[in-house]
Each structure stands twice: as C-alpha cells, then as structure tokens.
N, C-alpha and C positions, 0 to 999 in steps of 0.2 A: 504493500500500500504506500501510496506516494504523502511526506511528509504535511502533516496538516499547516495547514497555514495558518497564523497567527490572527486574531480577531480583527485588529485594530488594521494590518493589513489586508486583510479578507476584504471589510468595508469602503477600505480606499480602490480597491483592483475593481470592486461592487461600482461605485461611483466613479469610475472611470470608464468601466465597460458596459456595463449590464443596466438592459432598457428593461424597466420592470413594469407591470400591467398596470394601467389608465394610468399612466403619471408620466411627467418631461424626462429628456437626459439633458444633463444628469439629473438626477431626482432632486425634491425639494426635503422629504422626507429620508432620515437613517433607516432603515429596516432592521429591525432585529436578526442576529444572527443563532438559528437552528443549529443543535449539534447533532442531536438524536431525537427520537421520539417513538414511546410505549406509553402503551395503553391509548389515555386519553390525555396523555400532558407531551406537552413538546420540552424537549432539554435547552437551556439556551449558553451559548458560548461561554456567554458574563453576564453577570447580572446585569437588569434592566428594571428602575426604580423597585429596586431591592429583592427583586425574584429570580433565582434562576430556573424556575419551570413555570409552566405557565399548562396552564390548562384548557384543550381545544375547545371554543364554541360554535365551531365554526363547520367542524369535519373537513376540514380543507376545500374552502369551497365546495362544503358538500356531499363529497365523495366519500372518506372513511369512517364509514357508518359504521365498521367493526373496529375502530380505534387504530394504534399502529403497532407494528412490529408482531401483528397476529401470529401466532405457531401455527393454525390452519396453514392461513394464507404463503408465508415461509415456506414452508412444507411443498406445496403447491409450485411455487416461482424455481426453489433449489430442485425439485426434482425436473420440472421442463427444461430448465437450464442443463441438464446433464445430459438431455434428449436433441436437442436444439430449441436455441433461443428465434431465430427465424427464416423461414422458408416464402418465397414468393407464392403468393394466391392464385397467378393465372399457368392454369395449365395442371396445379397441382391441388392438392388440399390434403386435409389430416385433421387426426383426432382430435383436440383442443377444440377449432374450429367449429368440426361437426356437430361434436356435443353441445356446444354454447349455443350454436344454434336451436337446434331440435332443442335445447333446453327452454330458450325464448320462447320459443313460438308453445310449446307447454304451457307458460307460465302464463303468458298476455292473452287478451281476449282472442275465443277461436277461432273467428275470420283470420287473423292474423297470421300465415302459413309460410310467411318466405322472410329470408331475413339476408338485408345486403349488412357486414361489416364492416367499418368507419372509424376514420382515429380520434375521432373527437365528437362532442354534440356539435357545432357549428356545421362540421362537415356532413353530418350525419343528417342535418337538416336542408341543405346545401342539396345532399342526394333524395330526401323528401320533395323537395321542388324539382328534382330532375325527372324525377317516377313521374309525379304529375303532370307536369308540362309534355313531356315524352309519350306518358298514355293519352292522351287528347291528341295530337299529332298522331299517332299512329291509328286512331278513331279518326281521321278526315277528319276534324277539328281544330285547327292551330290555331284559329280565333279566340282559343279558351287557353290563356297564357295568363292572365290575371290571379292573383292572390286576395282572398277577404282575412282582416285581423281583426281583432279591437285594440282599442289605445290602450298605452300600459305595459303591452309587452315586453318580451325579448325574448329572442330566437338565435342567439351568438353576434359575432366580431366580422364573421366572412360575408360576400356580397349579398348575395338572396336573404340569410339572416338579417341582414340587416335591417334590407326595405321592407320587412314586417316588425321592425321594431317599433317603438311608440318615436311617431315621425318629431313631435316636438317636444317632449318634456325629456323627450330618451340621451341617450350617449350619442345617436348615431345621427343627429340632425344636422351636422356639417356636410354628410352627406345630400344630405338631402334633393340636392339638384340633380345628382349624378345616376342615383340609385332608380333600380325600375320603380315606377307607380305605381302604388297596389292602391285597396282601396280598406279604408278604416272605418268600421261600428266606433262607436260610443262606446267608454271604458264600461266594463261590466258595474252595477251598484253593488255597492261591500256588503260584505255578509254570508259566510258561508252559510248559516242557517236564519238568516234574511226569506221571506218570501218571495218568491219571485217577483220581480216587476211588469207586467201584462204589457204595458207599454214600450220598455226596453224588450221584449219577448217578440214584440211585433216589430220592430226596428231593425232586432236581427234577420228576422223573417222577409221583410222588405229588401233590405240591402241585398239578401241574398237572390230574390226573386230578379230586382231591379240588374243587376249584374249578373243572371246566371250565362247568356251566350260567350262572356267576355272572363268567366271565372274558373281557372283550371281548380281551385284547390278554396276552402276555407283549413286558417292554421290558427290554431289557439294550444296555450298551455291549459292545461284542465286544473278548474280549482283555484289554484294558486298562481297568480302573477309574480313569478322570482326577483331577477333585478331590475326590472320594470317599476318595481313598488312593494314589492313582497305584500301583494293585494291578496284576500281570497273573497272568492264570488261564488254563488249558488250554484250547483251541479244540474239545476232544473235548465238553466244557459246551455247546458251541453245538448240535452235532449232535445232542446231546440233548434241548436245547429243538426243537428244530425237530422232530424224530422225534415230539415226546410232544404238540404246535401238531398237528400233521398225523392224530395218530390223536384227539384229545379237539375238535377244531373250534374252536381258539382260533388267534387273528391271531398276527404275530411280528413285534417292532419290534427294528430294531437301530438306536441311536442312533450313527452314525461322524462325530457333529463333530468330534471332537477324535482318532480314529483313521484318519478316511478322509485319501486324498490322499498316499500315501505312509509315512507315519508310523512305524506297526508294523514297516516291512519290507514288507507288502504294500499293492496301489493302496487297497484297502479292509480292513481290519479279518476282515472276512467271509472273505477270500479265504483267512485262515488253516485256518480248516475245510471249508472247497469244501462251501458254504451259503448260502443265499440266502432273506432275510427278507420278510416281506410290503410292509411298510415301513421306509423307510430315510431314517434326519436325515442330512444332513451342510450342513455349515458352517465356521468358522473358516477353513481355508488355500483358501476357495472361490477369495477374490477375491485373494488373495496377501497379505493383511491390510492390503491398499488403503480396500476400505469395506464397511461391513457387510450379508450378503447371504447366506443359507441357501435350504436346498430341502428339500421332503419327496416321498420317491418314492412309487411305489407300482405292485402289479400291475395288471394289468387285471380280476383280481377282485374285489377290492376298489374300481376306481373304478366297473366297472358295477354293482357291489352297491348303491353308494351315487344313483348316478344313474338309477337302476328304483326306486328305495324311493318313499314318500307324497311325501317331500319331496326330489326330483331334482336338487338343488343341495348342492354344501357350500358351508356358508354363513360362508364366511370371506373377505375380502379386505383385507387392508391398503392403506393409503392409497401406500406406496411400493412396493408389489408388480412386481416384473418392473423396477426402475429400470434404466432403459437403462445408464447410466453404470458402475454396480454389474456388470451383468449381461455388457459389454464387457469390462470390467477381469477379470469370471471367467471369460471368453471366449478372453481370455489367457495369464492363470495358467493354466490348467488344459493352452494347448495348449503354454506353456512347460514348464511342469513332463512331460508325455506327450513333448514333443521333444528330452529331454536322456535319458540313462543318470542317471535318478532313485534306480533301485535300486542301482546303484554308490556313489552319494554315501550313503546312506541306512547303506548297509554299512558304507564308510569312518569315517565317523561313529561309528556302533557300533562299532565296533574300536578307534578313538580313546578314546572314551567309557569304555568294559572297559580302555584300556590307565591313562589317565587317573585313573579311580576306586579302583580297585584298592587303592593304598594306604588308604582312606576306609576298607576293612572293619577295619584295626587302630589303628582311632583311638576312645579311652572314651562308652564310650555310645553308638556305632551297632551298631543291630541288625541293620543288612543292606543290602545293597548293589546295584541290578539295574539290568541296560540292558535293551530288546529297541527295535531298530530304530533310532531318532533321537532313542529317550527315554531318560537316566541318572538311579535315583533314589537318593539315600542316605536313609535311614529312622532314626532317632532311637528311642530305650528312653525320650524324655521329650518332652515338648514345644518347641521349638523356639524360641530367644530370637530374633524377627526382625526385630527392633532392630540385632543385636549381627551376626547372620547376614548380615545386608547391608551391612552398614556392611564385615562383614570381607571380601565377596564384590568391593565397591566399590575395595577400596585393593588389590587384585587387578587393577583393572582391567576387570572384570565386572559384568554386571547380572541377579540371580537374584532370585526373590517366592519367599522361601520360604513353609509353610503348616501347621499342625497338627504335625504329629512329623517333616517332610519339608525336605529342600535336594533340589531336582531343577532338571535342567535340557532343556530339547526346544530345540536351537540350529536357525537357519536350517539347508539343505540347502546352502546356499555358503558355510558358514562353512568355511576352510582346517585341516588340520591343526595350525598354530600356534596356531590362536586356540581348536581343540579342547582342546590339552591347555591352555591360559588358565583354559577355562572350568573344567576340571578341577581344577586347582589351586584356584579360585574355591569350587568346590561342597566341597571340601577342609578349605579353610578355613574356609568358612562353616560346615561341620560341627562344626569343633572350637572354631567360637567362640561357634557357638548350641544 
C-alpha cells in the first residue's frame, strides 16, 4: 500500500486539484477529510470541532442503507474480485449480471421483465428516455418525442435528466435555453397523507390529454421529491398518471433511485399506490453504496416495440455495463436487505425520527417539519447557512449536507436508536444555526 498522505497535505493537493460536486475550483468550503468508515460512523483524519467520528445521516447520498464496511457485503466484492473484477457486456455476459437481473425484475412490479444495466441513476434515466423516445419511433410515431414532469423534481446532472428537472427553482436552470423543452404540471400539493386535490387531479389529466400526440413519456419520482425539495405528495397523483398514460397512449417513467429499496416504507416507491410504471430507474442503495451501478426496467412492450422498429437495437452500451464486481456486490445488498425485517427497521427509524424532530417545528424560522419512512426533513422560511449548518451538525457529532431551505437527514437502516435520536439533535441544531 502506497504511503498515506498526510492530512494537512491531502487538503492542499484537494484544493489544488479536485473539482468536488455543486461547488467552484477551487472550493470555497475545506471538506473534511474521511479515513475509514464502519458501521454507521465515518472515521475522520483529525479532529473537526472536537470529533473524530462522526456519525452518517446521510447514507452517503443515500446509498449505504447497510452502513459501511458490511462483512456480507466484503465477502461478496473479495470473492468477485478473485473471479474477475470486469469483463465487457457486449458479446458476452455472466453470473453476477444475470442474477441481479432476474433478481430485479422478481423484486419490482410484474410488468417489469427486462432490465438494461447502467453506471449511474443519471445514466440510467438518460437510457429511460432513450427506450421511450426509440419505442414511438419505431411505432411510426416520432412526433411523440416530448417529456410530461411536474415542478420540483430531479432526474440527475446529465442532459435528458436535466430538462425534466424543476426548470426554475432547480440546479439546472442555466441550462435552460439549451436543454430540450419538455412540458411541466404544477408541483404536486404536500402531503403524503393529504387528500387528494380533485383539481390538481384534473390538471394532470389535462396536460396529459392536451399533449398526448407530442408526449413520448410522463417521468415523475413516486412519493417523494428528492433534491428537488425533499417534497412528499399523495400516491393517489400516481394513479392518476397512470389512468390518464393508459387512456391518451403515453409511456410512464417512475424514477425510484432515490425511493426504491426500502426507503419510503415501501420495497419500491410504486408500491404506495398499487401501480406499476412502464419504466423504472433505480439506483443508489442498489449496491449498498459499495460502487456505482443503476438499472433501467422495462415491460415487455416496450422492449418489443423497440426491437420490431427500422432500427432493432437500443443503441446504448456503456463501457462498464453489467460490471461483475458492481453487479455481485448488488447481488448482495439487495439479498441482505430482502433477508432481514427491512420494514421493521424502516419503521423504527421513522418513529425515532417523529420522536426526534418534533421539537424542530418550535424553533424561529422553520416552516415544517416531515418524516415518511427512513427520510426526516426540517424545511426552513429562508435559505439555509450550510456553513454554519454543518459545522453545528458536526460538534453534535453528526454528518448532514444540508441544501437550498433544507436540514434533512435519510440514516443507514442499522443505524440504533441512540444514534437516531444523535442525528436528531444534529438536524436540530443545524436548524437553528443555519
């Protein structure tokens, strides 16, 4: 092993080179420097406002719903590793792969029968818009190349992702000239167990109607709007689209990278309204936030659409497509996570979370306060100091990214009761110092 680098230089070679996610080069912000990381706490170089561990609230963006440095998951990477770590997808294929597959398509609603591999959710949604656009093309239809959202979203960082992100409140509004035009509903009304709105109900239904010759695809994340707003909206909206998809001839994308796997309360996002979309992302807590590796589902009408059209191929293949090692490691996340009472901790969690936050609705300047599932968000009346927010999260003993008007936190599924109500305190504080 090649000699560690020393902290204080790690940081300068950091700020020298390395362009880190939403932020300038060089950065404005020091990043704390990771050493290791088990269970649910990250090790940190040097201390950082007097802690050297810190405790994830975060799952890494997400992803390690099983914590770190799992002996499953271990077990899993060391042994692929000894088989080969990767082989190219076209031409060939193997075990890892196969099984992840046919494991997917088990696990997701049963329309769902074919499953393309992807390195990332961006990408993975990237090839959701390509299925789509491609099966209407291949139907004598290429007039139906449009996209329906609502505001609020986010769908990744790459091109198609993007121009269904929320066109003006989002990240990606610089784009905005450049990107295709899709066409945007009205942000869902908050409330996962909100009534539906009969009027936003018809709205959707309109838009749909009103656009269906020009609409390859409606794409919504189910439930839960991630970094859009970490919004959650009535499951009755899904059935809606799906009813108004089914009578106008327009596709139905649900993106659950960031819902699927447990998250919501349910294995999938979908499962909350007993719906099932044409196409389906998911990503993030695929591999256990071991290594990066998504999938895009699909029916079997959709892929025979596509492979009867002129051109019988989707013409996509990334270079690390199906990576064994990737595809192992999700081989086991996924039969770790099905082999435990998932939905137990999931709840716990949630209840911790609600017991936890609850003080945060009488502290100046939050405007609201919401859990469902594994996710806690506190909402801000202003935008968020995330400076001051982490720093205060930090001497807590906690690691949260706060974002736009938000302190939220989505902890591993093994994080303990003590270290829930940690985070709690965490998200607490952060509120009332950012």
């Amino acid at each position: 092993m090649p000699d560690q680098i020393d902290p204080a230089r790690l940081r300068a070679l950091d700020r020298a080179h390395v362009w880190h996610p939403y932020g300038p080069m060089p950065g404005r912000q020091e990043p704390l420097v990771v050493e290791s990381a088990s269970g649910v706490r990250l090790r940190l170089a040097e201390p950082a406002h007097g802690r050297t561990e810190l405790v994830d609230g975060m799952s890494s963006w997400w992803s390690a719903v099983h914590g770190y440095n799992h002996p499953v998951l271990n077990e899993a990477a060391r042994d692929q590793l000894d088989r080969m770590s990767h082989v190219m997808f076209g031409g060939l294929t193997h075990e890892p792969a196969v099984r992840l597959a046919t494991r997917l398509v088990e696990i997701t609603p049963e329309p769902l029968q074919h499953v393309f591999l992807a390195d990332s959710g961006s990408v993975s949604v990237e090839v959701a818009v390509k299925m789509c656009l491609q099966y209407w093309r291949s139907a004598g239809r290429p007039a139906k190349r449009r996209l329906l959202t609502w505001r609020g979203g986010y769908h990744g960082d790459t091109w198609q992702p993007m121009s269904v992100c929320d066109p003006e409140g989002g990240m990606h509004e610089l784009w905005s000239g450049s990107l295709p035009r899709q066409v945007f509903a009205d942000a869902p009304p908050d409330g996962f167990d909100a009534e539906p709105d009969e009027a936003y109900a018809r709205h959707l239904r309109e838009l749909v109607a009103s656009h269906a010759d020009e609409l390859a695809a409606v794409i919504v994340e189910p439930v839960v709007q991630g970094a859009g707003g970490m919004r959650f909206h009535s499951p009755a909206y899904l059935r809606v689209l799906r009813e108004a998809c089914d009578e106008h001839d327009v596709l139905l994308v649900f993106d659950e990278i960031a819902t699927g796997f447990g998250r919501t309360g349910q294995l999938f996002a979908a499962g909350h309204a007993g719906v099932s979309p044409d196409v389906m992302c998911v990503g993030k807590a695929l591999t256990g936030g071991y290594l990066t590796l998504a999938a895009t589902l699909c029916t079997s009408r959709v892929a025979e659409g596509i492979s009867s059209g002129d051109v019988p191929v989707l013409a996509h293949g990334p270079t690390f497509m199906g990576n064994p090692l990737a595809s192992a490691v999700a081989c086991a996340s996924v039969d770790l996570l099905l082999g435990q009472d998932w939905e137990l901790e999931v709840k716990r969690i949630g209840a911790g979370l609600r017991r936890g936050l609850a003080e945060a609705a009488g502290v100046p300047g939050v405007r609201d306060v919401r859990v469902l599932g594994a996710i806690g968000v506190v909402q801000l009346d202003h935008e968020v100091d995330m400076a001051a927010a982490t720093r205060a999260a930090v001497r807590e003993g906690v690691w949260l990214r706060p974002f736009r008007d938000l302190v939220y936190t989505m902890p591993p599924y093994v994080t303990g009761d003590d270290d829930v109500a940690r985070i709690c305190r965490a998200v607490c504080a952060a509120a009332k110092e950012g």
